[in-house]
C-alpha positions in Angstrom: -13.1 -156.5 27.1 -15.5 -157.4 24.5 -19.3 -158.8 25.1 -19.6 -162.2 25.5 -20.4 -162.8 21.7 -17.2 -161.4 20.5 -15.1 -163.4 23.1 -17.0 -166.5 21.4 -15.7 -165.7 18.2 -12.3 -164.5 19.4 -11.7 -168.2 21.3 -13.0 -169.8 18.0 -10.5 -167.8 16.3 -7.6 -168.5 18.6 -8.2 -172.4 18.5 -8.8 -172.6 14.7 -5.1 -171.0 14.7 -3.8 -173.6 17.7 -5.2 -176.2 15.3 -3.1 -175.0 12.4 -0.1 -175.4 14.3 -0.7 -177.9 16.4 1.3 -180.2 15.2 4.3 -178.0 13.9 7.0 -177.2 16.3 7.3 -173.8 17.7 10.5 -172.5 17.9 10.9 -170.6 20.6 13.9 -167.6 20.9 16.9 -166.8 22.9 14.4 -164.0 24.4 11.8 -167.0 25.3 14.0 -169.0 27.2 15.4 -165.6 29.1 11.9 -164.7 30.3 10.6 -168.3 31.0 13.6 -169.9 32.2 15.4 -170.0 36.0 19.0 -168.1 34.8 22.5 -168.2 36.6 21.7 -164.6 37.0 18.3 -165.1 38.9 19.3 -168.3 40.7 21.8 -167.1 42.7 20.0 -164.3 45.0 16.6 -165.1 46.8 14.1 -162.1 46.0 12.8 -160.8 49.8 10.9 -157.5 49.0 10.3 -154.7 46.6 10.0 -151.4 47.5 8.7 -149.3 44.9 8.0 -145.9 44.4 5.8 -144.6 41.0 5.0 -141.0 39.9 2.2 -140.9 37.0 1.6 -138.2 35.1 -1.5 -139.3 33.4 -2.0 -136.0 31.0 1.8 -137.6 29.3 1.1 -141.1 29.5 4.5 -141.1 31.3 6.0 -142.9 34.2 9.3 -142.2 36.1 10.1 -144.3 39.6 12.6 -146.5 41.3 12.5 -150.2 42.7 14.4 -151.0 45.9 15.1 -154.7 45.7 16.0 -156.4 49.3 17.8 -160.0 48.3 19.4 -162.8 50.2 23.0 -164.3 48.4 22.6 -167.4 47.8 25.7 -168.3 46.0 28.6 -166.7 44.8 28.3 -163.9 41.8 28.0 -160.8 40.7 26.1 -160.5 37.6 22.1 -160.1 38.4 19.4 -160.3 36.1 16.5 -157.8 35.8 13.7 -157.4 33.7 12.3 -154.3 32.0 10.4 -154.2 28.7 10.7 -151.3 26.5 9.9 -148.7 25.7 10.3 -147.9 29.1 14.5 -147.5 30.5 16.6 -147.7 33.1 18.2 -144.6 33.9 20.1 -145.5 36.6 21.1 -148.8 38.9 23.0 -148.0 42.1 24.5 -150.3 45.0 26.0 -149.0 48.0 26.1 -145.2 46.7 28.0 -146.7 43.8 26.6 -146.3 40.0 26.5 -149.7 38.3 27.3 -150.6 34.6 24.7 -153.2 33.2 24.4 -154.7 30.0 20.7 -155.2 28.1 19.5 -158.1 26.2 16.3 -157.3 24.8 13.7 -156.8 28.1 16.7 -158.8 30.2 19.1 -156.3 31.6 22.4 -157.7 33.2 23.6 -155.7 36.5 27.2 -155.8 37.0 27.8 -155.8 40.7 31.0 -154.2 41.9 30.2 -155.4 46.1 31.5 -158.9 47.0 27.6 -161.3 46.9 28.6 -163.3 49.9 26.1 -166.5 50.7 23.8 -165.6 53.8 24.0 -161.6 53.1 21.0 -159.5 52.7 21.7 -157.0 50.3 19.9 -154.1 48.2 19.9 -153.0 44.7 18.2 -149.7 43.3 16.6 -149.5 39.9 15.3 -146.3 38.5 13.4 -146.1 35.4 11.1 -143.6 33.4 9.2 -143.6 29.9 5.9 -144.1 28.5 5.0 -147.8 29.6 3.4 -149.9 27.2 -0.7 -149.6 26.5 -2.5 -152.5 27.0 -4.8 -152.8 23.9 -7.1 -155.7 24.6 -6.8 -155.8 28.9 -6.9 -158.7 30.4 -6.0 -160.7 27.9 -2.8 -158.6 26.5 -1.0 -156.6 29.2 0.0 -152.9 30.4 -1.2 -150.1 30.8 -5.0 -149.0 30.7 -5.4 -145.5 30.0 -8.9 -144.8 30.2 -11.5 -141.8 31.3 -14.3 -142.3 33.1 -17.9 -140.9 31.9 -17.2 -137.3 33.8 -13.6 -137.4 32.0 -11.5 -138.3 34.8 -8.8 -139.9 33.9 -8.7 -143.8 34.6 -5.5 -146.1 34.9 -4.9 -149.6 35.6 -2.2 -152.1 34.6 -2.9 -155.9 34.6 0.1 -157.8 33.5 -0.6 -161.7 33.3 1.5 -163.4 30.9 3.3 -160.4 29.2 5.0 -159.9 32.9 5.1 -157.2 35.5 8.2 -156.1 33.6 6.2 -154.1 31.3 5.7 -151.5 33.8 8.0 -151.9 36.7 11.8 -153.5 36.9 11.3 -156.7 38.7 12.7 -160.0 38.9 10.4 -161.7 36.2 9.8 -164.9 36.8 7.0 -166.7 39.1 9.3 -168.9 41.0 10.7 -166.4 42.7 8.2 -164.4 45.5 9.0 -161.4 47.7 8.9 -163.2 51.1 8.2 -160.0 52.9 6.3 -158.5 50.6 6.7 -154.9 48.7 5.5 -151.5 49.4 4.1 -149.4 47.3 3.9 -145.5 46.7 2.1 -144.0 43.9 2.3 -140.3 43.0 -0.7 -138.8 41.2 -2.5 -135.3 40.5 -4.2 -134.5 43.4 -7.9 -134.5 42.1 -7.2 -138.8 41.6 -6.8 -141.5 43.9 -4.0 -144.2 43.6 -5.2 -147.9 44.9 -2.6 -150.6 45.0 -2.1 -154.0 46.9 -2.3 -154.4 50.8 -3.3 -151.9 53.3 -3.1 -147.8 52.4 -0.5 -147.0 55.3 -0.9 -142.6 54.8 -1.6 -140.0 51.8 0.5 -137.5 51.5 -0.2 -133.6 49.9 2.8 -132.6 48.0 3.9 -129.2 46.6 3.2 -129.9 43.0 -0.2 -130.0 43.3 -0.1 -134.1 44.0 -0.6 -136.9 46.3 1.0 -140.1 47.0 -0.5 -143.0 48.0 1.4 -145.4 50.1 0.5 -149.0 50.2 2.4 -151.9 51.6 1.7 -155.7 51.3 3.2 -158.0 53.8 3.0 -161.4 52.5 5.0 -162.9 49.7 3.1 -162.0 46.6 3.7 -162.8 42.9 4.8 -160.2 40.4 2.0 -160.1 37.7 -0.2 -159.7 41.3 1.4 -156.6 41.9 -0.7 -153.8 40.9 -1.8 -150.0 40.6 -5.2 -148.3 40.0 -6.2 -144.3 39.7 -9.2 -142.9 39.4 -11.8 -140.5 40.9 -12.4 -143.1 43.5 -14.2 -143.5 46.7 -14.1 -146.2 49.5 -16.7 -148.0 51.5 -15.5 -151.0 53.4 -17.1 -154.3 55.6 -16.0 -156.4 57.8 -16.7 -160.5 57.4 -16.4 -162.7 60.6 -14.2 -165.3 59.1 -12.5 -168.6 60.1 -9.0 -166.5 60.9 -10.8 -163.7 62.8 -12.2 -160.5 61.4 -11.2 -159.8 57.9 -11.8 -155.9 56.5 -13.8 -155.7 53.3 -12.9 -152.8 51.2 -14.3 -151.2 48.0 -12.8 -148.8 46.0 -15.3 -147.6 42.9 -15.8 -144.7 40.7 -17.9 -141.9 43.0 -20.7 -141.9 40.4 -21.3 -145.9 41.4 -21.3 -145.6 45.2 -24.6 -146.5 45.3 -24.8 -149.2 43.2 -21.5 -150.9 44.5 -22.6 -150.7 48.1 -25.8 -153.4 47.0 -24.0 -155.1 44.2 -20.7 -155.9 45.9 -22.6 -158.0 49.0 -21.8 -160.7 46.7 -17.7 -160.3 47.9 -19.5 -161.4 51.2 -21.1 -164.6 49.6 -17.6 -165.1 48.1 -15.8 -165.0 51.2 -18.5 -167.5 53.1 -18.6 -170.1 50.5 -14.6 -170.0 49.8 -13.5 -170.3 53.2 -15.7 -173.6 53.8 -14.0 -175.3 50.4 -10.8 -173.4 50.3 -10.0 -172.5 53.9 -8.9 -169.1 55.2 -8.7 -166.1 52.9 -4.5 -166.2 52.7 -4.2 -162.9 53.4 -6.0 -161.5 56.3 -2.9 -158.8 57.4 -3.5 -157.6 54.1 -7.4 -156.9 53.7 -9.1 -157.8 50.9 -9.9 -155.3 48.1 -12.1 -154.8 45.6 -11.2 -152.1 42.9 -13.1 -150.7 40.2 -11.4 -150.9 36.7 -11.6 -149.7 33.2 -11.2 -153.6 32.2 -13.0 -156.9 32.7 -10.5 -157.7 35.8 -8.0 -159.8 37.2 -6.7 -161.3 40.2 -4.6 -158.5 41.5 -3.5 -160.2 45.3 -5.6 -158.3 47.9 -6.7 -156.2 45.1 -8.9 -157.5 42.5 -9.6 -155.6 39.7 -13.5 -155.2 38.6 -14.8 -154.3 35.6 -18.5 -156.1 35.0 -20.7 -153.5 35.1 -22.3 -154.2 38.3 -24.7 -157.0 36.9 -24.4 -160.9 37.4 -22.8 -163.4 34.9 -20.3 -162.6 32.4 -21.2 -159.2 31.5 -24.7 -159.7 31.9 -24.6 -163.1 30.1 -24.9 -166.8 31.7 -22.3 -168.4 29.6 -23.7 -172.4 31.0 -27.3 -170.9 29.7 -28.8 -172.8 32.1 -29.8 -170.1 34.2 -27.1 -171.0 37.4 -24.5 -168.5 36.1 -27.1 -165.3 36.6 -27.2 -166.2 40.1 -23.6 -164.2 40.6 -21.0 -161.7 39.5 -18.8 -163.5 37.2 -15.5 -161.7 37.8 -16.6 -161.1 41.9 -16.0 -165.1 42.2 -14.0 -165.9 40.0 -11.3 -163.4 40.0 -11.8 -164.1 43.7 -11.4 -167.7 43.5 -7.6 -166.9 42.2 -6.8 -165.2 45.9 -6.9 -169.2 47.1 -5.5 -170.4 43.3 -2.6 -168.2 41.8 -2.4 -166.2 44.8 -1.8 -168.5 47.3 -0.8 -171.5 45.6 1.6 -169.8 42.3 3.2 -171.5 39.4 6.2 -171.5 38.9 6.2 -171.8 35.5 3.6 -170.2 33.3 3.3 -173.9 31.6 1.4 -175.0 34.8 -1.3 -172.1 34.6 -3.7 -174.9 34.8 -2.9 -174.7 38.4 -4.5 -171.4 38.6 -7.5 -171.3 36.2 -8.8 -174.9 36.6 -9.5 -174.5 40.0 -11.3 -171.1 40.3 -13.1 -171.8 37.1 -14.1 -174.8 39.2 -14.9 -172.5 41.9 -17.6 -171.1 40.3 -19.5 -174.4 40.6 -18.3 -174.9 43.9 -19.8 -171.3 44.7 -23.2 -172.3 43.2 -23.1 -175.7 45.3 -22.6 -174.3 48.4 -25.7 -171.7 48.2 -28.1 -173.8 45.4 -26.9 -177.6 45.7 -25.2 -180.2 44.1 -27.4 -180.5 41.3 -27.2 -176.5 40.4 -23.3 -177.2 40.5 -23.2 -180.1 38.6 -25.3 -178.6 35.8 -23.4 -175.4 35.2 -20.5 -177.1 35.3 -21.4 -179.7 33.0 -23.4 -177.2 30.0 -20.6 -174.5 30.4 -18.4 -175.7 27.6 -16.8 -172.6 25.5 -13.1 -171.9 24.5 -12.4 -176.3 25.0 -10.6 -177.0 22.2 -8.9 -180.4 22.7 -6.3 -179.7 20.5 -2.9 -178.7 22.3 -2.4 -180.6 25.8 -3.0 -178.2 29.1 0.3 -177.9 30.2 2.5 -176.1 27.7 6.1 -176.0 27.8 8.9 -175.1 30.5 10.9 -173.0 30.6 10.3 -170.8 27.5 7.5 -168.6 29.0 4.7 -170.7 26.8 1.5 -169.8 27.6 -1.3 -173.2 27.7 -4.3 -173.6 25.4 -7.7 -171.8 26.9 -8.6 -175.4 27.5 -7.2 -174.9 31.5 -10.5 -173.1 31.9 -13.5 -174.8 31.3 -12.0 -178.2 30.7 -9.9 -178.2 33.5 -13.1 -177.4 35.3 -14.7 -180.9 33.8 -11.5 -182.4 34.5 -12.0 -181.5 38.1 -15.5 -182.5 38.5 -14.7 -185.7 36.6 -12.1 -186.3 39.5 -14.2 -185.7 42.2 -16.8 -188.4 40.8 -14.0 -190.7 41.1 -13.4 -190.3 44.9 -17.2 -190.1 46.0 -16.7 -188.9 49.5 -17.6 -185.1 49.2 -15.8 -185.0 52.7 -12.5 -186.4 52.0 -12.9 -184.0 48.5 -13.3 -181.0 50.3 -10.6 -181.6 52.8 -8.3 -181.9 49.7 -9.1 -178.5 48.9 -8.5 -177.3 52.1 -5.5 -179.2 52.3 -3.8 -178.0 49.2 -4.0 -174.4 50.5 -2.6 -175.6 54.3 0.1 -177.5 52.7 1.2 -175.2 49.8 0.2 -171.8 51.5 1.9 -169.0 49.8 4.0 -171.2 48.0 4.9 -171.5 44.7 4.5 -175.0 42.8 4.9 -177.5 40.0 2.3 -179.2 38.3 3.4 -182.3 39.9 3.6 -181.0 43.4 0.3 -180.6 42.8 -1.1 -183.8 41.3 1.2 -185.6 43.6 -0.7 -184.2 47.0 -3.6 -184.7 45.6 -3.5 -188.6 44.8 -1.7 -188.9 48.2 -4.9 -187.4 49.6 -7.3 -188.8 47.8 -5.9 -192.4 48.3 -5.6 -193.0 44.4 -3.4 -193.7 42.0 -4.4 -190.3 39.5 -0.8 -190.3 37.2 -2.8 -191.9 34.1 -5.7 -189.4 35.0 -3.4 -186.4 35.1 -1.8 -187.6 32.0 -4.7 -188.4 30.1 -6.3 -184.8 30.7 -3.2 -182.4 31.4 -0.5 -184.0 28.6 -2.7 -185.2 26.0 -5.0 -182.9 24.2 -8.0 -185.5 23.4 -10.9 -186.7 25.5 -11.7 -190.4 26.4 -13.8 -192.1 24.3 -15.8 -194.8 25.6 -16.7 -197.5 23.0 -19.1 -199.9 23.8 -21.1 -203.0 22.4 -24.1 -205.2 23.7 -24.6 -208.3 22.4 -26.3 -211.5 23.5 -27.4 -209.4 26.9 -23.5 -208.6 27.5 -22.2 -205.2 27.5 -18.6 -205.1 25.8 -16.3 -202.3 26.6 -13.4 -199.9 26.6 -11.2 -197.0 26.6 -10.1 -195.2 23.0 -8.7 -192.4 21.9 -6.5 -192.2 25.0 -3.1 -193.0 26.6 -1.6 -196.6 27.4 -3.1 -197.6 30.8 -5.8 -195.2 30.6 -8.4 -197.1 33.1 -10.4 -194.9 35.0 -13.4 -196.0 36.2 -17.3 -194.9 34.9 -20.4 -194.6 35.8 -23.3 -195.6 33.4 -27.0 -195.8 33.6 -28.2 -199.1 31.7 -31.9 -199.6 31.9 -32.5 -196.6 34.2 -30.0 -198.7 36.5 -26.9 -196.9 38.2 -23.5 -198.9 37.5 -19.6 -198.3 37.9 -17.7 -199.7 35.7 -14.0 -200.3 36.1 -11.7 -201.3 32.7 -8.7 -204.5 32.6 -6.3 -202.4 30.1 -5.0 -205.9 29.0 -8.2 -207.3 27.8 -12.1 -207.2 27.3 -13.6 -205.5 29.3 -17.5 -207.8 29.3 -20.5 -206.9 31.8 -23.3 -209.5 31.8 -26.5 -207.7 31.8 -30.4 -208.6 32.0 -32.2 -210.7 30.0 -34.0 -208.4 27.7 -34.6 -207.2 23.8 -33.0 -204.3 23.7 -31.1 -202.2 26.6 -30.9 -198.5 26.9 -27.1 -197.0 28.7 -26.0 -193.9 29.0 -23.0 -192.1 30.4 -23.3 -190.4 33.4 -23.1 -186.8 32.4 -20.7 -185.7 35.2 -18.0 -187.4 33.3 -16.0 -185.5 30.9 -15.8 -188.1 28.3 -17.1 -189.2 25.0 -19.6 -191.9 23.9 -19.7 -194.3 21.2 -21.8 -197.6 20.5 -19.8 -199.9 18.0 -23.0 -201.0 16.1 -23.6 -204.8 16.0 
């Protein structure tokens, strides 16, 4: 992870290519629509949990394990599709004691089954797999493995998988619509002088003969692939425990030895998290399985009940306020936001990586949220509003289905305006908040569609929100509101902008408050006071654009 200057100049660099090809059409492959899309081969079994078992062997680079998969038969076949990128192999699928033959396409690897898949059966397949995984070059933001050393020369591993897919390390069924519902376990062989971390709740360590340990971890709620996770280092733990709105919820920190000190202070913000999250979001989703944070040689990511953390014990973005306003020094970037995703990818998942919006709009609107519930509305509103990078407005913010497309960066910060813009609208910070809460009651450990989601919401809110949702996730530009006064009448209206776009907005005319709502089938005329001259601007919590048609 670079400091915050070079990710400036890497977003500019990203959206100056998005805006060479924004208007060409992508031609996606046969391997696209095998990763992004819902196969025969994956739609016929329901995925129920994962039991894997992973020996490192850091000194090689080198993996070698094996993934028991528990699924339900759903409908008659007996091919099954499993994911594994190279260069790592399968060495060996079995069923039943019996060796199966499987066929590979690309990362996609096609099981022959030689058992009768009848409906209602829970079955179990066995996947075992070695090589030297793939190494993550640029972590978070390309995935794998992170192959690190810490500053005594211990060696330091993580994996972080978002996009790329869990598949680059482990055999899985690779595609977000599908969950574990019972979970997976999860037991991690390492020398004996390192410490293995993973998801859920450490369940025993055990000494081997070979000079090793494994770590045994098991997770018992659904959780979604790229959340799956593993981290070794010379760690140590300290833990809390936060009083929460589902009981007592255990805290626990897992950091490098030499930063004990400083993560026992610096990590009180996790605390912070957990009290403002729980009154906008609801319940942490998984209280059976802790919470976790886990030092790692990358910026982080939202690893389910294990979030990775790599800031440098310091507040804001690695030590920068990226509103510069101040507001976004008063926390740990990546303690509240990667948090934010436990309620936001974790809890509520995409099913297809199109609708990422799902995920990164919200927490990046958490962040505000976080700010309003310890500073105020105002502190909010401001970061929120002066916090602006990576928006490109050139490709829409949901991509497309089905071919594993990843959106613009636009689902960040924009969808955070989007989202404040929204909650302007409804102007009831009650009935707002119990929308939040609602979404993670209603769609609790669920995975979703875009419209799922934008559905619930306008059924909540009370509103009709498709030309909103429309306007800001399927079409790349921002509102423009044009305007005219003239003879002491303001004139008005929506460009730049779908058909039927007519949300309403507040202006200030004359130091006046006003809401103004829009006929899309004619003028749209205000009559104001007699004066000269009359002074309006746009209420800043808006995310639109402003321009006065001259007389």
């Amino acid at each position: 992870m670079k400091q915050i200057l070079s990710f400036l100049l890497l977003v500019i660099a990203i959206e100056y290519c998005h805006s060479q090809s924004s208007t060409a059409k992508i031609n996606y492959t046969h391997q696209d629509t095998l990763r992004g899309s819902v196969t025969e081969e994956r739609a016929w079994w329901d995925l129920l949990h994962y039991n894997i078992a992973l020996s490192v062997d850091p000194s090689t680079q080198t993996i070698k394990g094996k993934n028991i998969i528990e699924y339900k038969v759903l409908e008659n076949n007996n091919v099954m599709q499993i994911d594994l990128q190279s260069p790592l192999i399968i060495n060996k699928i079995v069923q039943k004691g019996e060796i199966l033959k499987f066929r590979s396409d690309g990362p996609a690897h096609f099981i022959y089954l030689k058992e009768k898949q009848i409906p209602g059966e829970i079955c179990e397949i066995s996947v075992e797999f070695s090589g030297k995984p793939h190494v993550a070059e640029n972590p978070p933001w390309d995935g794998g493995f992170i192959c690190s050393r810490d500053k005594d020369n211990n060696h330091f591993i993580a994996t972080s998988c978002q996009g790329i897919g869990a598949s680059i390390w482990w055999p899985c069924k690779d595609h977000m619509y599908d969950e574990p519902d019972n979970g997976v376990f999860i037991s991690v062989n390492v020398p004996e002088n390192l410490v293995a971390v993973a998801n859920g709740r450490l369940q025993n360590v055990k000494k081997e003969d070979n000079k090793t340990k494994t770590y045994s971890w098991n997770v018992i709620n659904p959780i979604n692939s790229y959340g799956v996770a593993i981290n070794i280092g010379n760690y140590v733990n300290f833990s809390d425990e936060y009083n929460g709105e589902n009981g007592k919820l255990d805290m626990d920190y897992w950091v490098l030895s030499d930063n004990l000190d400083i993560a026992k202070v610096h990590f009180k913000d996790a605390l912070r998290m957990m009290e403002a999250f729980e009154y906008w979001f609801g319940p942490y989703p998984f209280y059976e399985d802790s919470y976790k944070l886990v030092e790692t040689p990358y910026l982080g990511m939202e690893h389910q009940s294990c979030i990775g953390y790599g800031n440098g014990y310091q507040n804001g973005y690695r030590g920068t306020d990226i509103s510069n306003t101040g507001w976004g020094k008063k926390f740990d970037f990546i303690i509240i936001h990667e948090s934010g995703h436990e309620w936001f990818a974790n809890n509520i998942t995409y099913k297809d990586i199109a609708d990422m919006w799902i995920h990164e709009s919200f927490t990046s609107y958490s962040e505000a949220l976080f700010l309003e519930y310890f500073y105020g509305k105002d502190a909010a509103a401001e970061y929120t509003i002066n916090t602006s990078y990576g928006i490109g407005n050139i490709k829409p913010m949901i991509s497309d289905y089905g071919v594993n497309s990843s959106p613009t960066n636009d689902i960040y910060n924009k969808g955070k305006k989007m989202l404040h813009t929204l909650r302007q609208i409804v102007n009831n910070d009650s009935k707002w908040r119990s929308m939040l809460r609602g979404l993670n009651v209603h769609f609790k450990h669920k995975t979703v569609t875009s419209k799922q989601i934008e559905n619930f919401m306008a059924e909540t809110l009370v509103l009709d929100l498709e030309k909103f949702f429309d306007q800001y996730l399927r079409n790349p530009e921002i509102p423009v509101f044009e305007y005219q006064i003239k003879n002491n009448e303001l004139i008005y209206n929506w460009s730049n902008c779908i058909e039927g776009f007519n949300m309403p907005l507040e202006v200030i005319i004359d130091d006046e408050q006003h809401l103004l709502t829009f006929n899309v089938k004619g003028k749209n005329i205000k009559k104001l006071k007699n004066k000269e001259t009359h002074d309006l601007r746009v209420d800043a919590d808006y995310y639109v654009y402003t321009r006065e048609i001259k007389k």
